[in-house]
C-alpha positions in Angstrom: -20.8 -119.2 60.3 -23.1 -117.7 57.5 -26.2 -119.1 59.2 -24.9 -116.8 62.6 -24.6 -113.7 60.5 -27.4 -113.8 58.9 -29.8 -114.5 62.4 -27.2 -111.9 63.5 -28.5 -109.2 60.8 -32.0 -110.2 61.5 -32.3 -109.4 64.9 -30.2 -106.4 64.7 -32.9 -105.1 61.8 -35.5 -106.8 64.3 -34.6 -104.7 66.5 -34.4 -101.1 64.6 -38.5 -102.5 64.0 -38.6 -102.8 67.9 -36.6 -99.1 68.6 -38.5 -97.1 66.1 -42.0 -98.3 66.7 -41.4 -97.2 70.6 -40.0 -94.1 69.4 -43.5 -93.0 67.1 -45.5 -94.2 70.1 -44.2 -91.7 72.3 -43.3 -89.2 69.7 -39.8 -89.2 70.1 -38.9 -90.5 66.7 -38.3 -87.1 65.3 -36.7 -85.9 68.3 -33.9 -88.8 69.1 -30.5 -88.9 67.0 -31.0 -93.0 66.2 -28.1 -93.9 64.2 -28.5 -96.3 61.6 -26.3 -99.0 60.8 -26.4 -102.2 58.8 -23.7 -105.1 58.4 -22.0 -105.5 55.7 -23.5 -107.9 53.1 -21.7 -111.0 53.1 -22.0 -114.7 50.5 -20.8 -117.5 49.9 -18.2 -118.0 46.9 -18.3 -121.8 45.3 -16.0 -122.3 41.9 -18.3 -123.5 39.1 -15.8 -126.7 38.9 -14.9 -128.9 41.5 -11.6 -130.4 41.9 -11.2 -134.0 43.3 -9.3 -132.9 46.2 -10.1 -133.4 49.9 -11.0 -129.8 50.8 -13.9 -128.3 48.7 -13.3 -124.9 47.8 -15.7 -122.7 49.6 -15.2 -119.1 51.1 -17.4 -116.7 52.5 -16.9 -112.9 51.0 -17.8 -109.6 52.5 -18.5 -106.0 50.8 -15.4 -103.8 51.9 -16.1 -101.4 54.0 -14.1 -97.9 53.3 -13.0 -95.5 55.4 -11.7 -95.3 59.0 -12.3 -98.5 60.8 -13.9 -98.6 64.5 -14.2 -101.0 66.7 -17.4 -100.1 69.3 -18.7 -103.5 71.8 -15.9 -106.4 71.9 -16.4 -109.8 71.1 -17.0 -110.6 74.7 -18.8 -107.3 75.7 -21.5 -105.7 77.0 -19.9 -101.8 77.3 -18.1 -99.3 74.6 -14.6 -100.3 73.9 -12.3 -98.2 75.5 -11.1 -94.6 74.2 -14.4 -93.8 72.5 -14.8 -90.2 71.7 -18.3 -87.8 69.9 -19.9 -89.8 67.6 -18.3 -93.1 67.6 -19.2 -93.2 71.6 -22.8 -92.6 70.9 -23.0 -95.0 68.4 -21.3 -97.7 70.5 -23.8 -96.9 73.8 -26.6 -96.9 70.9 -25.3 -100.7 70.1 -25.3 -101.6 73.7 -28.6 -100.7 74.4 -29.6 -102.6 70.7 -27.7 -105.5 72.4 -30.4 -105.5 75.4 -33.3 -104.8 72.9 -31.8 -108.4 71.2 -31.8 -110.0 74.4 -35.6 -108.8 75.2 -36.7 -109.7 71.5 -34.9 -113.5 71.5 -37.0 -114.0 74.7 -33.3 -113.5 76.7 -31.9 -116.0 74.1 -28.6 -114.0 72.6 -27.4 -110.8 71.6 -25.4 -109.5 69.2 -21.6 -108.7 69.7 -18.6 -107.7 68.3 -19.5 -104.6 66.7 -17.0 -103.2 64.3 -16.8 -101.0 60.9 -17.1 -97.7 59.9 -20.7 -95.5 60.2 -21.0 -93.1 56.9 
């Protein structure tokens, strides 16, 4: 699961490379609204002793993310969730044209999905 988020966070920030760039080539980037986002960092939490039991303890954390909590591209989507108003519309159209930038950069490999959090 760790190994998903973090190829995950790496094309996503591939792609803000990919966005941008175009943008100064044209000399739009000072003109277009690009919202920027980041996921939230994330670990892996291992007690310094082991126990003998069966089931290692391991658990993967995540920074809390504050504030009011939107969801913008479903798990199994390619549009804006539904109900999508202002800002948090824009932002989930800018993440589904990110999600075709992915596709494009992973030579039409994966995307990423399930957006979700809160944009500051």
């Amino acid at each position: 699961e760790l190994r998903a988020l973090y190829y995950a966070c790496a094309i996503h920030d591939q792609g803000y490379v990919v966005i941008l760039k175009a943008l100064r080539e044209v000399g739009m980037d000072e003109v277009v609204d690009v919202p920027i986002l980041r996921f939230a960092a994330t670990g892996v939490a291992i007690p310094q002793e082991l126990t003998q039991s069966l089931e290692e303890p391991v658990w993967i954390v995540e920074e809390k993310i504050p504030g009011q909590f939107t969801k913008y591209i479903n798990n199994n989507g390619l549009t804006p969730m539904p109900g999508l108003v202002g800002r948090n519309l824009a932002i989930a159209v800018f993440l589904c044209f990110c999600q075709h930038v992915h596709y494009l950069i992973s030579t039409r490999r994966c995307i990423v999905a399930d957006y979700q959090g809160m944009c500051f």
